[in-house]
Structure formats: C-alpha cells, structure tokens
Phi, psi and omega in degrees: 000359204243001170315145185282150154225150212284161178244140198218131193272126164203189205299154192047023184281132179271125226282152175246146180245161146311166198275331164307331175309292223298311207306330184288345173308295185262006147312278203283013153277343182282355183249000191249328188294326157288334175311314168285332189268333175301314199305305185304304181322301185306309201290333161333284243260332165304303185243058155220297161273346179231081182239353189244337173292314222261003167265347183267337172317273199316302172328310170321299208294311184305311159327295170326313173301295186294341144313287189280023154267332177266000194262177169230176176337297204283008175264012209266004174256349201287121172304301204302326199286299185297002172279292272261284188335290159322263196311333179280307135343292161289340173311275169308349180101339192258150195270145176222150153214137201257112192245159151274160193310334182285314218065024157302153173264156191264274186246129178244122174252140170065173147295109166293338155060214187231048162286154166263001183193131188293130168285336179206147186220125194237115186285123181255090181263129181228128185089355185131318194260120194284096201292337185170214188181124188262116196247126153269129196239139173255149192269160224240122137319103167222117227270120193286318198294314177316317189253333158311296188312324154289300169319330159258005152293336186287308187299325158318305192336278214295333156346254192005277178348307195271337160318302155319303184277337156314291177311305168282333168268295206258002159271356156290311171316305176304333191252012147307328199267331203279332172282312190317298196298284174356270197297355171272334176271012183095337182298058164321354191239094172244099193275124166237171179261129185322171156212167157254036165297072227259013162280300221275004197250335145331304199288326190294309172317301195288355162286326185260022183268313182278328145286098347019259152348288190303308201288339163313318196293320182283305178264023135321267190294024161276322209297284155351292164304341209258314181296348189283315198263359189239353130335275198306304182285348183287303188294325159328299162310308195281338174312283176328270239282269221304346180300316225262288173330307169331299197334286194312268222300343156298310186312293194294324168305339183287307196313326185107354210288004194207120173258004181271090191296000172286298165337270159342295184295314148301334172273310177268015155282307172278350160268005173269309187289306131356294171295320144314277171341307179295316201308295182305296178339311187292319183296323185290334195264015185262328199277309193318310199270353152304320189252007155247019178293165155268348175287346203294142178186158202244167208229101161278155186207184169269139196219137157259164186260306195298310192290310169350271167294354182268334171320291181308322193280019201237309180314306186264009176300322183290324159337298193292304192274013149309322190248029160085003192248156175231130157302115176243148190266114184261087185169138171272134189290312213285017210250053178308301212284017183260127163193153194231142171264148185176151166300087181302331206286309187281290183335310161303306171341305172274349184258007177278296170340300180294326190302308190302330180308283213306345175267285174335221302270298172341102191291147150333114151097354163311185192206107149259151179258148167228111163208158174234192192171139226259162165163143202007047153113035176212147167274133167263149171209135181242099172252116207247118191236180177210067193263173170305340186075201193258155171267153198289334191312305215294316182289332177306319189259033209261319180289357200270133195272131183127347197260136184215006168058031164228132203262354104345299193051025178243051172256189193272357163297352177071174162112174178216038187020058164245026165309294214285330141337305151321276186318318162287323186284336190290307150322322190248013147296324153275045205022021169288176144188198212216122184229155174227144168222174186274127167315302175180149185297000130285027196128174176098096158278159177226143168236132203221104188225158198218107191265122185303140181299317169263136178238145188270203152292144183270130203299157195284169189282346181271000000 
C-alpha cells in the first residue's frame, strides 16, 4: 500500500498537464488574446462601422488632387480658389498644405493633425522648373473601441486564468489540506476532486492510497484487538479448568484423606495429565505469538520432504500405539533429489501439529495415514485419521485460532486450539496451504496441505 502509484491515461480519462504546461498555456492566452480581439475590434470599426467616413475621406481626396492638378502656382493665391480648397478639404476630413518652389507655405487647408510626415505629395512643375508643391496629410485613425477590447481580453484572460487555477490547483490543494486535518482527527472518510494537473493528481492519488491503507490498518488492529481479548480470555479458561482440578486433587493428598494407594495412583494420574495439559497450552500460546511477532520471519534452507516426513511418522508412531492405534506411513524415503526451500525447523512443526491432532483423534485399534506425493511442481502431503471427523458446522472454522468446536473447551486433549492454526499459517507462509474434509460420513478427517517445489521469496507469518 504504501508504494507510489503511477497516474495513467485510458479511455474517457482527461489528459493531464504539468503545471509549467498550464503557466505557458497561459502566458500566451494573456498575450495573443488581447492582440486578436485588437486587431478584429479594429477592422470591424474600420469596413463595418466607419466604411461611409473612409469613402467620404477618399472621395475629399481624389477631389482635392484633381483641383490642385488642374490648377497652377499663381491661382494657389487666389481667396476664392483657397476657400473652394479650405471646403473641400473639411468636408473630407484631410489636411492639404500648400508650398512655393521656395518651400514657403501658402494654403493651410483641412486638419493637420500631429502627422509628421505627409501622406501623399503633388509636385507642380512648369517649364522645367518646380513652381511648388502639395502635401496631404490624412488623419492617423485612433480607434478607442479597439483598444477598450483589448483591455478587456486582457482582463478576461487573466480572470479566466485565476479562475483555472482555482479550479485545478488550489481547491484541490484546500481540500488535500482539509482531509489532511480529517485524518489528524481520526476521520478517514474523504473524497478529493480531480484535476487536470498531473503533479496535483499525484498527490491526489497517494492521498487516497494512504487512506486506504490507514483505513486497512485501523481495522487490522480493531481486528487485533478484539483477537488479544478473547486471546486473553481463551488462556484465562484453559488456565482455570486444569488449575482447578490440580487444585482438588493435591489438597486431597496434602490431607491425607485416602489410604488406598490405587486411589492415590488416580490422583497423581490425573495431576500428571493436568500438568501435560498446561504444558501443551503453553507450548501452543508460546509458538502462536512467536508467529504473530512482527521480528518472526523464516530461514530458509533446502529440505528434503521424503526424509522429513518419514522422520516424523517414524517419531509419532510410539505415540500412536500407546492408545493403541498405529501410523501407516505412505511416500518414498529414498527420493533425496525432491527438496523444497523452506524453514525445516516450522514445516516439522506443522505437519507435527496435524499428526498429533490425527492421533488425540485416532481411536484404540484406529489407523492414521500419512502420505505424500509430487504433482504438477508442488509436494501434496495427506494426514487421514479414523477419529469421529468434523461436524459440518464446524469445518469452515477448524483454522480459526482458539476453535476447537466444543463450546466448553474442557476436553481432554489439552491445548488451547492453535495446533491447526500454527500449522496452516506456517504452510501458507511458504506458499503453500492446508485444507480439510471429512473422509465420509462416518467419520474420518483428512487434512491435505501442499508446498510448491520452487518458492520464491518467503512471505513473513503474518
């Protein structure tokens, strides 16, 4: 969980940028948008709304020309001729100044405006000689609407902009911080809002990878907790029942109350079995919390399985026919070049587990089997007793640690019901695992667990 995860583009996903993308994104909308909306504002307000000013400018103008083209030097003195001139001139809008060869000025006409330099210059030559000269000045357009509209493409722009980034940055960013506050308050349950930010959409994935995460963990450890007390009370119980019995039957020996050494011999019979008992209890809650430490972690080496298992069934056989029961063992010894990595020290451990269930199951004159065998890359191994089985309630819960499916717990196997428990995690720690049924319905368990020949690395017991 705690691992980065990657942010990945698929179908209906919305492409993410970088955040340098957006700023250059939006550089060149504060800079191409007012310019283009200048330019359209102009050419509108040019051929659309002053299309009857810029035809009567031209009309002035053409006029004006062909006046001072049909005229010469002495009439530019002329009053009538410079009003005609003066009118024509205001009319259109445009400034004529009128010079002698000398570059005296003459006729000053029309609006001159602050051009500095004539738009058009009509030279009068007669004879060879240059009597003089007509400069036009057309007035320099200076269009207001064109330049409001760009101020306001700008300010839209940068709106836009501070708006965008509101959106993809910084309310994602308020509501990172605002969960961030959550989960300091215990509060896991949180949603944030996309972006198309691919930094802000990192961060957003690994927020909700770590609530996640936080939230398995708190109900891990609800989980946990719930097992520590009913842990605690399970050892409380099995402590009690053989303590208590101990109790009685030393008190009556200290008293003296029995002069029957057969008596006697039942009693320090029954403070021997009691004393096992404790024995086992213990040895079962010292291996569990060995294998719920987190330092707990497995040593692997090469195992052979065949010497393995004959070893054991060869160990509990003296076990078996104490109660009168025998082990037969099913599986080739000599079969050295079969070895598995694996933790020797636990794998005996678990399959030890099972034998002993199968014998304490195993009736006078009963039989457990024991056997393995290779198939498709992995050792299967089977221990089969011809005990009473499982009740069906019963089998879904037979690994659960503490269960032993009597609602007492005062049976005579000793134990605190972590055999089988032990035993399976220990299996499916080497990646293997361990399953159980009933033989048939008269009876009869069979437990059938299976470790792979190549193990990769091995997972920790928790």
């Amino acid at each position: 969980m705690g691992h980065r995860l990657p942010v990945r583009g698929g179908a209906g996903m919305k492409p993410r940028l970088r955040i340098r993308q957006w700023m250059i994104i939006g550089m060149l909308i504060v800079i191409v948008m007012p310019r283009l909306l200048f330019e359209l504002s102009d050419l509108l307000d040019r051929y659309v709304f002053e299309s009857s000013l810029y035809e009567r400018q031209q009309a002035g103008l053409a006029e004006a020309i062909r006046n001072v083209n049909e005229s010469n030097a002495a009439q530019w003195t002329d009053s009538d001729w410079q009003a005609s001139l003066q009118s024509t001139a205001k009319q259109a809008g445009i400034g004529i100044v009128l010079q002698d060869g000398s570059g005296r000025e003459i006729v000053l006409a029309g609006p001159i405006g602050t051009e500095e330099s004539a738009t058009r210059q009509i030279n009068i030559v007669e004879q060879g000689e240059l009597q003089g000269k007509a400069l036009i000045f057309l007035p320099q357009r200076k269009s207001e609407v064109a330049t409001v509209c760009a101020i306001i493409a700008a300010i839209a722009a940068i709106l836009f902009i501070a708006w965008k980034i509101g959106q993809v940055v910084v309310k994602p960013l308020e509501a990172m911080s605002a969960a961030a506050r959550r989960i300091a308050d215990g509060d896991l349950d949180f949603h944030l809002p996309e972006s198309s930010v691919l930094e802000v959409t990192t961060v957003r994935s690994a927020f909700h990878a770590m609530g996640s995460s936080l939230r398995e963990s708190l109900i891990r450890e609800s989980e946990l907790q719930e097992e520590r007390r009913f842990f605690i009370g399970a050892i409380a119980h099995d402590l009690r029942t053989p303590l208590f019995m101990l109790r009685g039957c030393l008190a009556w020996l200290e008293k003296g109350k029995t002069d029957n050494p057969e008596k006697t011999a039942r009693y320090l019979s029954i403070c021997t079995k009691k004393a096992e008992s404790l024995e086992r209890l213990v040895s079962d809650l010292f291996s569990f919390t060995k294998l719920e430490s987190i330092e707990q972690t497995l040593r692997p080496e090469p195992v052979v399985p065949g010497r393995l298992f004959a070893d054991l069934a060869e160990e509990y056989s003296p076990v078996a026919k104490a109660k009168g029961a025998e082990i037969h063992f099913e599986g080739d010894v000599q079969r050295g070049d079969i070895t598995v990595q694996g933790d020797s020290h636990l794998l005996r451990r678990a399959v030890s587990n099972l034998l002993d269930n199968a014998i304490r199951h195993t009736p006078a004159g009963g039989t457990t089997t024991f056997a393995w065998h290779l198939e498709d890359g992995r050792i299967v191994f089977t221990i089969e007793d011809t005990g009473p089985g499982i009740e069906v309630q019963d089998l879904p819960h037979v690994f659960e640690p503490f269960y032993r499916g009597d609602p007492s717990r005062n049976s005579e196997s000793g134990g605190v019901g972590l055999g089988l428990t032990i035993a399976r995690r220990i299996i499916r720690a080497h990646k293997g695992d361990l399953s159980v049924r009933n033989r048939s319905l008269s009876g009869g368990a069979i437990f059938t667990g299976w470790v792979p020949l190549t193990i990769g690395p091995l997972t920790n017991l928790n």
